[in-house]
MARKOLMI-903031 format. One line per field, with one value per residue (C-alpha): residue number from 1; residue in one letter; chain; y, x, z. Coordinates in Angstrom, 2 decimals, padded with zeros to 5 digits. Layout:
<atoms>
n = NUM ...
res = A ...
chain = A ...
Y = Y ...
X = X ...
Z = Z ...
</atoms>
This chain:
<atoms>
n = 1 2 3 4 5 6 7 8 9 10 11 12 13 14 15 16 17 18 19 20 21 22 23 24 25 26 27 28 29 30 31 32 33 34 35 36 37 38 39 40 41 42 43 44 45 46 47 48 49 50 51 52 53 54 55 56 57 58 59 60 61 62 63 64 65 66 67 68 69 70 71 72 73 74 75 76 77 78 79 80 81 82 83 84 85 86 87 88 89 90 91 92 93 94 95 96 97 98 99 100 101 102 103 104 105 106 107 108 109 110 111 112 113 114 115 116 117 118 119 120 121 122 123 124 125 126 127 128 129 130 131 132 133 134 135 136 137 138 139 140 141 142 143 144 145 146 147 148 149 150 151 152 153 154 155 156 157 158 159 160 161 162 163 164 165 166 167 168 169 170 171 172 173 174 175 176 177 178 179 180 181 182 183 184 185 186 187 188 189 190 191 192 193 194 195 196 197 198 199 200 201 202 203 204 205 206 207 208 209 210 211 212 213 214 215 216 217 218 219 220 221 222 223 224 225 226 227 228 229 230 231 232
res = X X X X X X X X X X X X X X X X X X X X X X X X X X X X X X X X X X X X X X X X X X X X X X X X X X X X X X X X X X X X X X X X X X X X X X X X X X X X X X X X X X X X X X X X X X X X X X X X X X X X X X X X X X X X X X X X X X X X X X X X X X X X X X X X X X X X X X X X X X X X X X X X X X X X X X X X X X X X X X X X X X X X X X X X X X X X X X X X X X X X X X X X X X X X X X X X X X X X X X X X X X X X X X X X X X X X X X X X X X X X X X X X X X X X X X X X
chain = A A A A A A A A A A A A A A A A A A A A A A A A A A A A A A A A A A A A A A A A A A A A A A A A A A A A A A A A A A A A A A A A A A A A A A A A A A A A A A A A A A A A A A A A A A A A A A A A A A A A A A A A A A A A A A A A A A A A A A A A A A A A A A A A A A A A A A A A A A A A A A A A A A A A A A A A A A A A A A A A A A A A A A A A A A A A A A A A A A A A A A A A A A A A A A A A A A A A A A A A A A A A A A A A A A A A A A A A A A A A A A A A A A A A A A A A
Y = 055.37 051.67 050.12 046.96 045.72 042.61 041.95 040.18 039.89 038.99 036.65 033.34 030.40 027.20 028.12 030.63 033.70 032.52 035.73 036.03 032.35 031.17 029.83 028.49 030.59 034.14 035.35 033.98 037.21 038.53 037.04 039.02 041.87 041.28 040.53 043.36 045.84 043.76 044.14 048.22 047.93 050.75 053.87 051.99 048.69 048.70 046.22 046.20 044.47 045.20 043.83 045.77 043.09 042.24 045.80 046.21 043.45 044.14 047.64 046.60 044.24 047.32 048.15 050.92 050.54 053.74 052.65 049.86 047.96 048.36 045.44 045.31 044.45 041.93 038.81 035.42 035.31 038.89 038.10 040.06 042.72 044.85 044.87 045.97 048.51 049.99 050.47 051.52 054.39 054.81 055.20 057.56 059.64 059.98 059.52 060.72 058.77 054.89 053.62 050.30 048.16 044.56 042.61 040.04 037.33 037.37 033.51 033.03 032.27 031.04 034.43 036.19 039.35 038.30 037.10 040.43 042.43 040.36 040.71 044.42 044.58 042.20 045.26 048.12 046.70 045.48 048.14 046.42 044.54 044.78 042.16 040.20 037.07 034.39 031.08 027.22 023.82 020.99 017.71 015.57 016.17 017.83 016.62 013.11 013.82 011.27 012.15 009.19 008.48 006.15 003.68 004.33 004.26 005.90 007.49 010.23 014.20 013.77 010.05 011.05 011.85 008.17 007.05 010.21 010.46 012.89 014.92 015.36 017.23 021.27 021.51 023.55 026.36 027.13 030.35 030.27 032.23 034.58 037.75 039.72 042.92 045.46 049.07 051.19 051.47 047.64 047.60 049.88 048.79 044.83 042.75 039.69 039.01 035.96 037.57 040.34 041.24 038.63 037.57 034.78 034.70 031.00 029.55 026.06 023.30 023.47 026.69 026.80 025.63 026.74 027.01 026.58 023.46 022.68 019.77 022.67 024.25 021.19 020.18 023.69 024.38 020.94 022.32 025.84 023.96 022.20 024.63 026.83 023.65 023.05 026.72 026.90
X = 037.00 037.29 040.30 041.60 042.60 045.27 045.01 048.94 049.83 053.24 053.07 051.53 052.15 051.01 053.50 055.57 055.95 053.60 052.20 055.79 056.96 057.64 054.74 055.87 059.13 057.37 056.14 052.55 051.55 052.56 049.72 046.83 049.09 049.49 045.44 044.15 046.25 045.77 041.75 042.05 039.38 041.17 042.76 044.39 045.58 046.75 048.42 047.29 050.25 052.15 054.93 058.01 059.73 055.75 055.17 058.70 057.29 054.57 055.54 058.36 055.19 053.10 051.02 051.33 051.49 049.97 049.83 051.12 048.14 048.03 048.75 045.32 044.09 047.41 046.45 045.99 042.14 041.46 038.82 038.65 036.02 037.46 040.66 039.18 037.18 040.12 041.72 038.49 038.35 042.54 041.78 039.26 040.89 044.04 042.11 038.49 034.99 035.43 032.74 033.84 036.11 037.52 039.56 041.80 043.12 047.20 047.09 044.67 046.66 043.96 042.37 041.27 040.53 037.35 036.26 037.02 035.15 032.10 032.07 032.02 029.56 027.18 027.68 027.19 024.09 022.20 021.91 020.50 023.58 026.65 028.94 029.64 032.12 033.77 032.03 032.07 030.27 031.10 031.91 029.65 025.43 026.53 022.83 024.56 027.62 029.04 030.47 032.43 032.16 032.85 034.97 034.24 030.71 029.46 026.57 024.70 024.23 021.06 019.93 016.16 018.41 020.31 018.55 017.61 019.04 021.89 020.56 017.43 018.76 019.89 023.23 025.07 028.34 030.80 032.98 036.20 037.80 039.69 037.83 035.09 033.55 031.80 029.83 032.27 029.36 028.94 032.49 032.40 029.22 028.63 028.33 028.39 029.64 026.97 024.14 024.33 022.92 025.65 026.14 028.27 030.58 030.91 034.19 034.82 036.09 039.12 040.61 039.74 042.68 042.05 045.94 045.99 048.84 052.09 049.71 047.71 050.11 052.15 048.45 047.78 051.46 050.66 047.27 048.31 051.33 048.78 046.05 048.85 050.83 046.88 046.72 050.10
Z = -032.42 -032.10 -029.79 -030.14 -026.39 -026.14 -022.27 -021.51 -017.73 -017.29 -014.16 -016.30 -013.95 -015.86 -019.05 -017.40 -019.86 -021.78 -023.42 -024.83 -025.76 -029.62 -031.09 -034.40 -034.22 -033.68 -030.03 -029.47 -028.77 -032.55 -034.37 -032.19 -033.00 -036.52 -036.82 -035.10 -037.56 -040.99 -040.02 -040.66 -038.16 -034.91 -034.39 -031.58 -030.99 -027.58 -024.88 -021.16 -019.23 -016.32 -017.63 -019.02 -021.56 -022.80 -023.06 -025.20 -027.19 -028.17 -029.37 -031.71 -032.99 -034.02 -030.77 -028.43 -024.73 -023.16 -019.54 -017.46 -015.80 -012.32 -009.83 -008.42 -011.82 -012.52 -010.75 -011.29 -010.33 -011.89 -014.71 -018.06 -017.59 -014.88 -016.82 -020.45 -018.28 -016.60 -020.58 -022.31 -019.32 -019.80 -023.64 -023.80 -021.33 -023.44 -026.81 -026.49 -026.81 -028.07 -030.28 -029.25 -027.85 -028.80 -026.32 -028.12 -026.34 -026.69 -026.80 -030.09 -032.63 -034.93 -034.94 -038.14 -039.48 -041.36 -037.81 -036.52 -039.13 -038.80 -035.13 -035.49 -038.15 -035.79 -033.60 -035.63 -037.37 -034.16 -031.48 -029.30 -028.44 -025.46 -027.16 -029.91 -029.44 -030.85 -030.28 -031.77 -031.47 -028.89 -031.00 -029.01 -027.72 -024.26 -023.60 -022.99 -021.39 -018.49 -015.00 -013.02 -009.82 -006.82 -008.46 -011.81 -012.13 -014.82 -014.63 -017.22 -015.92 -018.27 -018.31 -019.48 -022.93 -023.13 -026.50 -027.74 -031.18 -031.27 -034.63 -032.64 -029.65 -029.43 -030.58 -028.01 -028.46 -025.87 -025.85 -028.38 -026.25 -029.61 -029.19 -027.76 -028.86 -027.01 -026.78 -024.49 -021.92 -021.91 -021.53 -018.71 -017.20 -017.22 -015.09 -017.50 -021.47 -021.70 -019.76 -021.73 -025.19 -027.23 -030.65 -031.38 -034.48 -035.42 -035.62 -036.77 -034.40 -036.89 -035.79 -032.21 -029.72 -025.75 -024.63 -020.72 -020.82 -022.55 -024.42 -025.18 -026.88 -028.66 -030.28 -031.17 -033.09 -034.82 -035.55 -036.42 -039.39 -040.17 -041.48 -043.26 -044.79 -046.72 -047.45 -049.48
</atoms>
């Protein structure tokens, strides 16, 4: 069996309730939801929250909420692999064995399906690998990136790179931060997502919106109308 995991806290302090707030008219939350069943790709898609009105939610969107998530596991500085450890081993128990596991962030509006599918096929066909996640490309040669200091001064992190051409240095990927498949035992026994085995599923800059801020999350609606307006 494969389990899709939506990890949605309730106690979001930057955009208070923000698991739950209208993102282009329909509860952010909705379109992992919607994704994770349109794929065809889980007997389960499931929401780990310990919160009652998210949990209510999220199962008149089409998920099932078998368990509350416990407090310990409900903080603000609790990071994502103890929590889709704690449901993998709360799944099988009520389930049986999972194949694997994908935790989808309930703040990713631009996920897909086809993004989905090939993350699990990245799986299935290389065993050799923990986890297989969503990644893109930084706009700019991180290789020449700036820090300011002391009144201003600018100064380079790598100044051996300041006239290196840009097309002749590494391009470099940071996480997407959509999705993030895994083996149940990686799920259950890591220590790591990026110093494990990883494949990364490349997104383009286009449809990849990190939503920490209410700036975040103006730019990304904009961005979100935006793609669908040139779809129709």
């Amino acid at each position: 069996m494969n389990f899709a995991i939506i990890p949605a806290r309730g106690g979001s302090k930057r955009i208070p309730r923000k698991n739950l707030k209208p993102f282009c008219a329909r509860p952010i939350i909705g379109y992992s939801i919607a994704v994770a069943l349109e794929s065809g790709l889980f007997s389960q898609v499931i929401v780990s929250t310990d919160d009652d009105e998210i949990a209510q939610v999220a199962i008149q969107l089409g998920a099932t909420v078998p368990f509350l998530r416990p407090p310990e596991l409900s903080g603000d500085l609790t990071p994502t692999l103890p929590v889709i450890k704690h449901a993998v081993e709360s799944l099988e128990h009520l389930y049986g064995v999972c194949a694997h596991a994908c935790c989808i962030y309930p703040t990713a509006p631009f996920v897909r399906s086809d993004d989905l599918r090939a993350g699990h096929e990245s799986l299935v066909n290389n065993p050799g690998l923990s986890f297989a996640l969503s990644v893109t490309s930084f706009p700019f040669p991180i290789q020449r990136a700036l820090k300011v200091g002391t009144a201003n001064r600018v100064s380079m992190f790598q100044p051996e790179h300041e006239v290196t051409r840009s097309q002749d240095l590494t391009p470099a990927f940071h996480d997407a931060g959509q999705f993030y498949w895994g083996t149940a035992h990686a799920w259950k026994t890591a220590t790591g997502i990026y110093s494990s085995p990883a494949s990364a599923v490349l997104l383009s800059r286009t449809r990849v919106q990190d939503i920490d801020t209410l700036e975040d999350w103006h730019h990304a609606e904009a961005l979100f109308r935006t793609l669908h307006s040139s779809q129709n």
